[in-house]
N, CA, C and O of each residue as an XYZ file, in Angstrom:
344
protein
N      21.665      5.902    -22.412
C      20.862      4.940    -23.148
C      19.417      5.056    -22.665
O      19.283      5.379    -21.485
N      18.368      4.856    -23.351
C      17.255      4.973    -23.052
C      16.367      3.659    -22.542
O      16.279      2.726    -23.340
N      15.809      3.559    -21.450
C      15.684      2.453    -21.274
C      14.147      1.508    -21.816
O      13.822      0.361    -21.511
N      13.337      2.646    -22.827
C      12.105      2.529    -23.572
C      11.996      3.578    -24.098
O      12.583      4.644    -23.913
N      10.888      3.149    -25.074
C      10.197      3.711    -25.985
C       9.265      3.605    -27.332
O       9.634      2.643    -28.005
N       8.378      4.176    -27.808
C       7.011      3.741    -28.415
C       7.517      3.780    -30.136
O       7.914      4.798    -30.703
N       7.390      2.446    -30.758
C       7.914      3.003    -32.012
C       6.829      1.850    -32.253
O       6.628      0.712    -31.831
N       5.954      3.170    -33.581
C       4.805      2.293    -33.804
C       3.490      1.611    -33.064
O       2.731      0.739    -33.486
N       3.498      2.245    -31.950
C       2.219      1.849    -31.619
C       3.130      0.823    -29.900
O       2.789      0.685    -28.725
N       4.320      0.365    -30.728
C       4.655     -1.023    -29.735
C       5.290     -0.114    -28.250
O       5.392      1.110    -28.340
N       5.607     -0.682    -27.199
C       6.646     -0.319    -26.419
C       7.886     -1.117    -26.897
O       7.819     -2.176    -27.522
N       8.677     -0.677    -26.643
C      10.181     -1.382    -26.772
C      11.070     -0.854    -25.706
O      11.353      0.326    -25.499
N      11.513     -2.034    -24.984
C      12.044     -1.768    -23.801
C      13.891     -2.660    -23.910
O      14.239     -3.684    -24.498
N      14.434     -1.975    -23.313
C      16.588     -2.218    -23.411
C      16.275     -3.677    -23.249
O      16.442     -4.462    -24.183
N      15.697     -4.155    -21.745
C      15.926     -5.787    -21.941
C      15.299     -6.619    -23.249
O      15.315     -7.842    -23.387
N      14.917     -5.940    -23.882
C      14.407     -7.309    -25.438
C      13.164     -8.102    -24.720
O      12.498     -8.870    -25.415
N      12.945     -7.977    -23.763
C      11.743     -8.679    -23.179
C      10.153     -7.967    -23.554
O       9.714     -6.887    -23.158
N       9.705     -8.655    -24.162
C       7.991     -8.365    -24.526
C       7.058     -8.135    -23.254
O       5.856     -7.950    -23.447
N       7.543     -8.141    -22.030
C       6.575     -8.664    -21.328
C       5.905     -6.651    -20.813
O       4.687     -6.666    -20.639
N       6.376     -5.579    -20.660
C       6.373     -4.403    -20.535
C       5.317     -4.236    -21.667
O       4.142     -4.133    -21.317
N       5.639     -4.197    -23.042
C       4.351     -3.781    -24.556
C       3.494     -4.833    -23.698
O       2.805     -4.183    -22.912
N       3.258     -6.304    -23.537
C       2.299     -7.045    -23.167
C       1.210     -6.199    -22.279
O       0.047     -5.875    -22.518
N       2.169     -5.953    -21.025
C       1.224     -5.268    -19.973
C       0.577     -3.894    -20.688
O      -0.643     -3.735    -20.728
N       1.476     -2.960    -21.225
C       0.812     -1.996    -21.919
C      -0.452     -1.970    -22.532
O      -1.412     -1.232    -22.315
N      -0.287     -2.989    -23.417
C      -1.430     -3.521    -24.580
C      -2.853     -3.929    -23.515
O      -4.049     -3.640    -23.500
N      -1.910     -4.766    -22.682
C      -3.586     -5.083    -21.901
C      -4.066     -4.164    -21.148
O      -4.943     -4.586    -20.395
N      -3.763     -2.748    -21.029
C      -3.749     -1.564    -19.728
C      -5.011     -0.692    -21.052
O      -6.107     -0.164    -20.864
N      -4.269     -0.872    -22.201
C      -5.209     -0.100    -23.230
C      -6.484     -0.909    -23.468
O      -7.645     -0.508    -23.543
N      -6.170     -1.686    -23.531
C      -7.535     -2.665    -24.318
C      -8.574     -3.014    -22.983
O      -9.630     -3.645    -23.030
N      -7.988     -2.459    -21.909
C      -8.958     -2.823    -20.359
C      -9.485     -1.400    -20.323
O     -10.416     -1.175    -19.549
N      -9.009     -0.420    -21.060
C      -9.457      0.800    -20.862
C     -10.632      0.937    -22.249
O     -11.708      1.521    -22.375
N     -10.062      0.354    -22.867
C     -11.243      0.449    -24.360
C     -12.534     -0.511    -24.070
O     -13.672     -0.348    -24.510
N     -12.146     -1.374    -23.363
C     -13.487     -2.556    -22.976
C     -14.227     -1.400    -21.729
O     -15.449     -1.526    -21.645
N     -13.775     -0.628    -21.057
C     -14.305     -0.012    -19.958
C     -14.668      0.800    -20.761
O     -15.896      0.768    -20.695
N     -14.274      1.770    -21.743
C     -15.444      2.534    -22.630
C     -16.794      2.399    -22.694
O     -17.764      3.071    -22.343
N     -16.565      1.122    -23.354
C     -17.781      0.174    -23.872
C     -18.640     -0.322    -23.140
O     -19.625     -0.915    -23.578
N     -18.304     -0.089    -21.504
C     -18.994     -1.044    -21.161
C     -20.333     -0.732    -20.935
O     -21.049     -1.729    -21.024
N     -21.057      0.536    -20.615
C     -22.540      0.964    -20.264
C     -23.326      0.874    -21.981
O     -24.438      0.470    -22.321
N     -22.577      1.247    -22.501
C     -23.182      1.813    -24.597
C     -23.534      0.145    -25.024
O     -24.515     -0.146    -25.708
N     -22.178     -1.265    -24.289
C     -22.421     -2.579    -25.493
C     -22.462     -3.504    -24.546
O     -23.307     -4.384    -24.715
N     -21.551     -3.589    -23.244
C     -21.402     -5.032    -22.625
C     -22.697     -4.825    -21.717
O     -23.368     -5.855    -21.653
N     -23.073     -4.038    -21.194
C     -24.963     -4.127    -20.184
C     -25.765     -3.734    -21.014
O     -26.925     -3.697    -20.604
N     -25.565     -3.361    -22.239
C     -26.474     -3.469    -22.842
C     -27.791     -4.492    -23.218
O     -27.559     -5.569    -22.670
N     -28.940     -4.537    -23.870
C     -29.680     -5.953    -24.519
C     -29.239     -6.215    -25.552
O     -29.995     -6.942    -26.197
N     -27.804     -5.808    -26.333
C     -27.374     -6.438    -27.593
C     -26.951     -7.765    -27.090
O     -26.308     -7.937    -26.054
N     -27.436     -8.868    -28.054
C     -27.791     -9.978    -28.164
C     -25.837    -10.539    -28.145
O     -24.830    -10.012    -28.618
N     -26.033    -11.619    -27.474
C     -24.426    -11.928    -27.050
C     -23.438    -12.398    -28.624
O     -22.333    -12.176    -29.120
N     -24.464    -13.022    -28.868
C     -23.340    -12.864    -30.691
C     -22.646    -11.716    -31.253
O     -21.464    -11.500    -31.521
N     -24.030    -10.850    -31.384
C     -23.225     -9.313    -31.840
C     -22.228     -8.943    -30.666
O     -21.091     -8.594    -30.983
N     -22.580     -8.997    -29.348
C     -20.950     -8.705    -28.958
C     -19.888     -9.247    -28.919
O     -18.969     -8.718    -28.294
N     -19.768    -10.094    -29.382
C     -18.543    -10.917    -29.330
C     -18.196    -10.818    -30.743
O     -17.036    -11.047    -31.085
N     -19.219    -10.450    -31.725
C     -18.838     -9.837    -32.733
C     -17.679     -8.577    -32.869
O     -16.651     -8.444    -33.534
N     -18.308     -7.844    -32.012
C     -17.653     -6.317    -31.652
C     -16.787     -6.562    -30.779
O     -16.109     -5.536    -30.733
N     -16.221     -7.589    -29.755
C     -14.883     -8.360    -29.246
C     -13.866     -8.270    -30.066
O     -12.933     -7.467    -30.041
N     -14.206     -9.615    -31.210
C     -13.025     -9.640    -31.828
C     -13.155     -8.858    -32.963
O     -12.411     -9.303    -33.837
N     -13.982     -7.561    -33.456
C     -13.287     -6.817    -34.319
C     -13.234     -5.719    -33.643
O     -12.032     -5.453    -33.664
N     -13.756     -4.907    -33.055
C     -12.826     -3.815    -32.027
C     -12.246     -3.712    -31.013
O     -11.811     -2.607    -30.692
N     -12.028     -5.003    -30.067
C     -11.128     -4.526    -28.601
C      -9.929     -5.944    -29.577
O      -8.904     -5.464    -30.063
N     -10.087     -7.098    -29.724
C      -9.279     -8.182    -29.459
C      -7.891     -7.443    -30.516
O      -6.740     -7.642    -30.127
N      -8.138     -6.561    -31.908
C      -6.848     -6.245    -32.289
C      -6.252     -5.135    -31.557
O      -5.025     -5.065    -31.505
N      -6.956     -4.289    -31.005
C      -6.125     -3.538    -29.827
C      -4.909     -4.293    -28.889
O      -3.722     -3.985    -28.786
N      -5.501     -5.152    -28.391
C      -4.928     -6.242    -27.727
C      -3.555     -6.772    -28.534
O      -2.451     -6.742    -27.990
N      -3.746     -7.221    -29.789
C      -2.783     -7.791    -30.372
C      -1.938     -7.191    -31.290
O      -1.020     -7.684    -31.945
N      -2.338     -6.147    -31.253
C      -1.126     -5.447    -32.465
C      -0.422     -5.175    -32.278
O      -0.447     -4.256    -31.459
N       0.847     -5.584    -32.741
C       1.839     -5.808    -32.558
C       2.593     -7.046    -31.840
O       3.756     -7.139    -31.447
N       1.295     -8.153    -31.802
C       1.955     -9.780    -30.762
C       2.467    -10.067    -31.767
O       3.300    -10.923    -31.470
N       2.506     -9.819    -33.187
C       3.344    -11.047    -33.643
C       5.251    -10.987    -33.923
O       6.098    -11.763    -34.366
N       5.224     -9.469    -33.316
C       6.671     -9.818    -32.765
C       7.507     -9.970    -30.839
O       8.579     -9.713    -30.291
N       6.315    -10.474    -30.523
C       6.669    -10.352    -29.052
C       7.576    -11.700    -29.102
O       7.383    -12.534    -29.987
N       8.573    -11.870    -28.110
C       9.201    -12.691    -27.777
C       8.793    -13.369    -26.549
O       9.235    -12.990    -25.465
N       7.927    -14.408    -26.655
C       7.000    -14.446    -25.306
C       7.237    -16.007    -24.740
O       7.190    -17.111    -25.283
N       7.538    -15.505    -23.258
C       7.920    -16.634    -22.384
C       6.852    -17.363    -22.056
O       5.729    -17.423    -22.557
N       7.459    -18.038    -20.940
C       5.923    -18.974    -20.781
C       5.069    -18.257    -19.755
O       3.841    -18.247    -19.675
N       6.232    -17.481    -18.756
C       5.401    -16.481    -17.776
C       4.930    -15.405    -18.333
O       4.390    -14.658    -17.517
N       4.923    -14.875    -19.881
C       3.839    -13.665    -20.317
C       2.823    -14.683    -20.701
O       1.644    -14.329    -20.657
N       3.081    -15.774    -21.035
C       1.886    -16.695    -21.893
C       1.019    -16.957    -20.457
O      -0.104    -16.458    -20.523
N       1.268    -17.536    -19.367
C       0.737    -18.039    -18.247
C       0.114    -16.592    -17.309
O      -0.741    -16.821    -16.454
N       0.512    -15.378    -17.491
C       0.205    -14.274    -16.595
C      -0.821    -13.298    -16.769
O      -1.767    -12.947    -16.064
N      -0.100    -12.710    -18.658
C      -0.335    -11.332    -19.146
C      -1.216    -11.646    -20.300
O      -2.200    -10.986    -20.637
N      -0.691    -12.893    -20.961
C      -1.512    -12.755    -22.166
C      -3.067    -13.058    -22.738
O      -3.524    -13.394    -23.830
N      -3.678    -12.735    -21.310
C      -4.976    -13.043    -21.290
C      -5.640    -11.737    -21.732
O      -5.319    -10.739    -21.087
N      -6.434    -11.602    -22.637
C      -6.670    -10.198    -22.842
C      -8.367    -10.050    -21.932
O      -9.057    -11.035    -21.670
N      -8.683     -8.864    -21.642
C      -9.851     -8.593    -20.872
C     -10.732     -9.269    -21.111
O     -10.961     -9.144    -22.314
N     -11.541    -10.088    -20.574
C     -12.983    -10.408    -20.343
C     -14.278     -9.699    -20.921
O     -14.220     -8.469    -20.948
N     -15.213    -10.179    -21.295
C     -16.362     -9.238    -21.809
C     -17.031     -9.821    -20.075
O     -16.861    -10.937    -19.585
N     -17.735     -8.729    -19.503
C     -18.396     -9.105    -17.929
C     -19.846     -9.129    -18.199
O     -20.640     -9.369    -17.289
């Protein structure tokens, strides 16, 4: 039996537990905000436009695929914080 694997973008792991895609998702989207960070977040773009560019290019990284997570209160209380703009 396999104990994971990527279907669609998601992880899917044997225990049915979301909390593995959770960490995933936030491992990518901490790596896509670290892209960004010399080109938009130290940049002088004005703090609206980035938070513009928040929630339309890092925040659905982050979430695609939450709306089938099965999420406890310890992914809600731990993991499901998605990266910070610094």
């Amino acid at each position: 039996m396999v104990e994971e694997f990527v279907y669609l973008g998601s992880l899917v792991h044997s225990s049915t537990q979301s909390s593995p895609d959770i960490s995933c998702r936030n491992a990518i989207t901490r790596e896509a905000m670290q892209n960004l960070d010399d080109q938009i977040w130290k940049s002088r773009i004005s703090i609206s436009t980035k938070l513009k560019l928040y929630n339309t290019c890092i925040l659905p990284i982050f979430l695609y695929g939450s709306e089938c997570w099965a999420d406890t209160k310890r992914d809600v209380r731990n993991q499901m914080v998605p990266p910070r703009v610094e």
